[in-house]
C-alpha positions as CSV (number, residue, x, y, z in Angstrom):
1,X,-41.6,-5.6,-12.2
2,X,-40.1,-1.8,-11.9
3,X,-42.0,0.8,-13.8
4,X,-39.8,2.3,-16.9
5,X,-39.7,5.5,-14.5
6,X,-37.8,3.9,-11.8
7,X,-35.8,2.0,-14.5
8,X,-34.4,5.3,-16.3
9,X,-34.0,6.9,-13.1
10,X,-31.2,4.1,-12.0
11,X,-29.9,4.0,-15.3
12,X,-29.2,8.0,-14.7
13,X,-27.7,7.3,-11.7
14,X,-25.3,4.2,-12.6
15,X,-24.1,6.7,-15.3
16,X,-23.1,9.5,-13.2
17,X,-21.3,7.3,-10.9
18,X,-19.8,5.8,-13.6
19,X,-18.7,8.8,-14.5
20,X,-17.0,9.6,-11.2
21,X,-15.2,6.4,-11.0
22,X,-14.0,6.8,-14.4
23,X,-12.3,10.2,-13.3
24,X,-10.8,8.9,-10.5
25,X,-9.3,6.1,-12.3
26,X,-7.7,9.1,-15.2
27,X,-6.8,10.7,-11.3
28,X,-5.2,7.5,-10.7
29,X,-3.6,6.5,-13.6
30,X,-2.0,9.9,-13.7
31,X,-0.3,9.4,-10.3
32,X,0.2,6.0,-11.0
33,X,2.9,6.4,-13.4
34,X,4.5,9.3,-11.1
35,X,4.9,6.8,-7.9
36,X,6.0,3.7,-9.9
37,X,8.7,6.0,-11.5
38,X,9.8,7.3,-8.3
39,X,9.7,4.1,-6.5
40,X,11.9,2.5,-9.2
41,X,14.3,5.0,-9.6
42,X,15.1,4.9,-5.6
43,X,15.7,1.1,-6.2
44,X,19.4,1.6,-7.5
45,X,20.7,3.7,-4.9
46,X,18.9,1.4,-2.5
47,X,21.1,-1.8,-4.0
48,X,24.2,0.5,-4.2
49,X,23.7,0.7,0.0
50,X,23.4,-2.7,0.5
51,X,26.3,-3.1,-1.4
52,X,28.6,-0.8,0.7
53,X,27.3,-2.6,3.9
54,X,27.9,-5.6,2.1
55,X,31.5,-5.0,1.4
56,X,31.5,-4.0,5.7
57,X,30.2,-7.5,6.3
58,X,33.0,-9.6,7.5
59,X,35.5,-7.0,8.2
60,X,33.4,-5.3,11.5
61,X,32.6,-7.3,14.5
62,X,28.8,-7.0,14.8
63,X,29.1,-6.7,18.6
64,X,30.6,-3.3,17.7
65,X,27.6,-1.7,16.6
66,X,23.9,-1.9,19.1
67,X,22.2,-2.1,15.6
68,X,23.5,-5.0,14.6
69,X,22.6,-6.9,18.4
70,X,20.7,-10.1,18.0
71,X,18.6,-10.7,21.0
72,X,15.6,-12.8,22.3
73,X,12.5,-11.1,21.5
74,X,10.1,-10.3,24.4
75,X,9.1,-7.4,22.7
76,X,8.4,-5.9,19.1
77,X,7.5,-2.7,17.5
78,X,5.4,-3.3,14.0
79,X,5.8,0.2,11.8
80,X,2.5,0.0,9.7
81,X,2.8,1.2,5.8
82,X,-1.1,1.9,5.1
83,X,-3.0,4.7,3.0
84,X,-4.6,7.8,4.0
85,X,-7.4,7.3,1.6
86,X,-9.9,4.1,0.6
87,X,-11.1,3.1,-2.7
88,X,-7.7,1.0,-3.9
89,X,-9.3,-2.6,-3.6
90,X,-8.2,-5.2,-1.2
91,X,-4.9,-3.1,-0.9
92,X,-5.7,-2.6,3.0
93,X,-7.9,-5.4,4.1
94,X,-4.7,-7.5,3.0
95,X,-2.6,-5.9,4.6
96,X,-4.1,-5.9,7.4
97,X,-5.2,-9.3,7.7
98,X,-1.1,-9.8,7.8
99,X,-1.1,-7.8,11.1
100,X,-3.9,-10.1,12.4
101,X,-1.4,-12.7,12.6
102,X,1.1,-10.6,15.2
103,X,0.9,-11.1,19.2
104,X,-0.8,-7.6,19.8
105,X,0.1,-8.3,23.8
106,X,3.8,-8.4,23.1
107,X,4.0,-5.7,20.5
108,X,3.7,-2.3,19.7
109,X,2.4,-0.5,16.4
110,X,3.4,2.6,14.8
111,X,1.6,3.6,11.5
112,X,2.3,5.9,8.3
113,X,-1.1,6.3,7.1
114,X,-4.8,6.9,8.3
115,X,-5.9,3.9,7.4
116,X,-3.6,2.2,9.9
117,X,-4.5,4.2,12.9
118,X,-8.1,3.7,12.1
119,X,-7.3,-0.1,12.6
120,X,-5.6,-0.2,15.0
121,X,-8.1,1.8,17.3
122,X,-10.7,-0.4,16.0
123,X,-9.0,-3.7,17.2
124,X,-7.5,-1.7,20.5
125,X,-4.2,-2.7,19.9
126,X,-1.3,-0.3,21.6
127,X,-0.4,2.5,19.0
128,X,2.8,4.6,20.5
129,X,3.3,6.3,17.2
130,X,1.4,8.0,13.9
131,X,3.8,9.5,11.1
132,X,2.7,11.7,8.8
133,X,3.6,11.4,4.9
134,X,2.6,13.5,1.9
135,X,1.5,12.2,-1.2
136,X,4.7,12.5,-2.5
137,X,7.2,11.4,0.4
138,X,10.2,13.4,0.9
139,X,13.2,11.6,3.0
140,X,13.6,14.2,5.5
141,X,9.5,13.3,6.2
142,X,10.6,9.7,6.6
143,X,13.8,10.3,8.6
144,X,12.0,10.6,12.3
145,X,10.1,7.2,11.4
146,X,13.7,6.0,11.4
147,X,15.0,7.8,14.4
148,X,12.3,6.7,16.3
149,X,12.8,2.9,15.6
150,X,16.3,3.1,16.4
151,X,15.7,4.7,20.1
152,X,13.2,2.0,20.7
153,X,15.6,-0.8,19.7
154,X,18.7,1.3,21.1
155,X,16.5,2.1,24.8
156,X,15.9,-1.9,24.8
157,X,12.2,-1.0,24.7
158,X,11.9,-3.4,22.0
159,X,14.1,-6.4,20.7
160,X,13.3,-6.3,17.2
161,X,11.3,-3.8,15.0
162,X,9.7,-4.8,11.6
163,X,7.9,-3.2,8.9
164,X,4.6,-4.3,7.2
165,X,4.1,-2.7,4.0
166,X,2.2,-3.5,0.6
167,X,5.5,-4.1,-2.1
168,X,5.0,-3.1,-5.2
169,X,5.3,-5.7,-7.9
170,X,3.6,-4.6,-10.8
171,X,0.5,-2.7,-11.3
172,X,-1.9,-5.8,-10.7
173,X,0.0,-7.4,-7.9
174,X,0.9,-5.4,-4.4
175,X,2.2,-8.0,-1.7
176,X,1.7,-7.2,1.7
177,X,5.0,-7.7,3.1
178,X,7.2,-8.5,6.7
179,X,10.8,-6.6,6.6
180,X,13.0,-6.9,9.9
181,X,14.3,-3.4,10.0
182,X,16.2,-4.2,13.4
183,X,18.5,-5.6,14.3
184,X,19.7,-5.6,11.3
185,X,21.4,-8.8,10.1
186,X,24.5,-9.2,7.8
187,X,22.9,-12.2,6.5
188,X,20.0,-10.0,4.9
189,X,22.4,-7.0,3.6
190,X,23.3,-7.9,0.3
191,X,27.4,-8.6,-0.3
192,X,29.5,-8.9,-3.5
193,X,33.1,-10.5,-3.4
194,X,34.0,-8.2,-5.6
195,X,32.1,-4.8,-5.9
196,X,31.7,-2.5,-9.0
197,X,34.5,-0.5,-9.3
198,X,37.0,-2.3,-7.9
199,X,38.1,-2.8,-3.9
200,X,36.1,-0.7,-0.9
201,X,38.6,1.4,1.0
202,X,37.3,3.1,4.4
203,X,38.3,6.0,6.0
204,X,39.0,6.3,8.6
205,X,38.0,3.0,9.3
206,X,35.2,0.0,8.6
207,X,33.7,0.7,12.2
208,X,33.6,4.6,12.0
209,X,32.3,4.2,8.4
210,X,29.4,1.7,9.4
211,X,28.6,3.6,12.6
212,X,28.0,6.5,10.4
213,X,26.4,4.7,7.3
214,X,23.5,2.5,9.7
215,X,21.1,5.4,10.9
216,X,21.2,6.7,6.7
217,X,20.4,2.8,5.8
218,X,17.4,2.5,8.2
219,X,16.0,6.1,7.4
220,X,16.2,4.5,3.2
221,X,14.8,1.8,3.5
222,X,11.9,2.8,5.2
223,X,11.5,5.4,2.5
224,X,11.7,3.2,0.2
225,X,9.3,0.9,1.3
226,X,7.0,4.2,1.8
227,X,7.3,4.6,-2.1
228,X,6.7,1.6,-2.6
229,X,3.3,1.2,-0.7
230,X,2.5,4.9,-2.4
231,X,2.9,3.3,-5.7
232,X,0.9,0.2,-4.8
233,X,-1.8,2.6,-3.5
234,X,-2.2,4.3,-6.8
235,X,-2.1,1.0,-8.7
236,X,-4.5,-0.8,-6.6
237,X,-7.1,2.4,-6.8
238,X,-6.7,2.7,-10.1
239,X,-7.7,-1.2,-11.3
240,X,-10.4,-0.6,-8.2
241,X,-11.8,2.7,-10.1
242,X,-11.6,0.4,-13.4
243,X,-13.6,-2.7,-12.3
244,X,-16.0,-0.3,-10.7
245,X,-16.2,1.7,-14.4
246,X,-16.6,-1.4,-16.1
247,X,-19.0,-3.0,-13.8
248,X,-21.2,0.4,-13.7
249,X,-20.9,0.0,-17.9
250,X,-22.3,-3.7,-18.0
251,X,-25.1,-3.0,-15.5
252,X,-26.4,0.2,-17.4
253,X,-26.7,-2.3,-20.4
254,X,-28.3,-5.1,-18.3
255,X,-30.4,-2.3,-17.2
256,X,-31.4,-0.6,-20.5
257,X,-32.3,-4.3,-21.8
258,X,-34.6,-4.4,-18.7
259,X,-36.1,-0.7,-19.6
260,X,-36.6,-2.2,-23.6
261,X,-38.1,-5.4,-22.1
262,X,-40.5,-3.5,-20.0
263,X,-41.8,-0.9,-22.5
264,X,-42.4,-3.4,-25.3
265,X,-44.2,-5.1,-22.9
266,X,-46.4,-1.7,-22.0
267,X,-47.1,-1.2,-25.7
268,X,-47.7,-4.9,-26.1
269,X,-50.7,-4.6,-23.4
270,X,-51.9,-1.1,-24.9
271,X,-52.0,-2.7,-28.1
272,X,-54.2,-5.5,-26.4
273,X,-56.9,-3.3,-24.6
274,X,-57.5,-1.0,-28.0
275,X,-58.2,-4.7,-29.7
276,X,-60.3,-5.6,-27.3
277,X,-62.1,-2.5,-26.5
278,X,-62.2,-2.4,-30.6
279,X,-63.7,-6.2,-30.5
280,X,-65.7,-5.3,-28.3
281,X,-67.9,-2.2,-29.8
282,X,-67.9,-4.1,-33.0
């Protein structure tokens, strides 16, 4: 059984960690709310695109525009959504146990976030690209992840590109999630018979306007799915840095029980030897 020395010095340490996980879970929180607001509020603007393309589908030939080419797939690029940091739970080893399930020999990978290209290098699969994004993405940071997706599909290097990213649900639940980026297909863009507002009119026509209207749409909705997997990172490390708190709580209890358990049992023995000792001179 551990001396009461031993047993105070853990209990000193469980509390300082628990005070650094606390912290980071305040750090967390803090962004938390910051990344689900901005992921929300990009949401909108994201349906009111799909709606425009939506109100295209049907009156553009699809044949028109290289985006829109269904072909057989030989080849794919997987763009990779991942943290820089660790500490958020499960959030990565999900995510990545999705990517397990892709034919590395007929793919290539492209990553937003260390903890992708540290993956990837682990399990040697082919990485042709690693984007950068801050903390707080800006569009114009997204916009080459975009342009380098379309040259890749446009070049014929590649006959579809998707995108695995954790979505954001709520703050318990972040799925890790396939979206086919390219080609994109009219079936997946979403369509209204009759859009808010009233009739669509292009100018100058439905072909220049989608021609125009695609490269904006890819570079979005990989933005948004970079907000997204910024707010599930947040989320995720904060319930991480929660549990951790908690658990760190409950064991200093279990532990100071253990400390109380042993030193009653050190005056308990004291107590017996003076008896004795006392017995015994008598």
């Amino acid at each position: 059984m551990a001396n009461t020395l031993d047993i105070r010095r853990r209990i000193r340490s469980v509390k300082n960690t628990a005070q650094i996980t606390k912290a980071m879970q305040m750090v967390a929180a803090s962004k938390m709310r910051k990344a689900q607001a901005a992921a929300l509020a990009g949401r909108p603007y994201q349906e009111a695109l799909d709606r425009v393309l939506g109100a295209l589908q049907g009156k553009v030939d699809p044949r028109e525009n290289p985006l829109l080419e269904e072909r057989p797939v030989h080849r794919e690029l997987i763009v990779v959504i991942s943290t820089d940091k660790g500490l958020c739970g499960p959030l990565n080893t999900n995510l990545f146990r999705e990517l397990t399930t892709v034919d590395s020999a007929n793919a290539g990978f492209a990553t937003v976030g260390k903890k992708g290209v540290q993956f990837l290098a682990r399990t040697r699969r082919e990485l042709l690209a690693d984007f950068p994004a801050s903390e707080i993405p800006r569009f114009r940071e997204i916009r080459p992840v975009a342009t380098f997706c379309a040259e890749k599909f446009l070049s014929r290097e590649v006959d579809q590109v998707r995108v695995l990213y954790p979505k954001f649900v709520n703050t318990l639940n972040q799925q890790p999630t396939f979206h086919r980026l390219l080609p994109i297909a009219p079936g997946e863009i979403a369509s209204e018979e009759k859009p808010r507002g009233g009739e669509f009119v292009f100018e100058p026509n439905e072909t220049a306007v989608l021609a125009a209207i695609l490269p904006h749409y890819l570079g979005y909705e990989i933005y948004q799915m970079v907000l997204d997997a910024r707010a599930s990172e947040h989320s995720a490390r904060m319930v991480a840095m929660k549990n951790a708190t908690d658990n760190a709580k409950q064991l200093v209890k279990d532990l100071t029980l253990e400390y109380n358990k042993v030193r009653q049992a050190s005056i308990t023995t004291e107590l017996l030897e003076i008896t004795t000792a006392q017995l015994a001179v008598q």
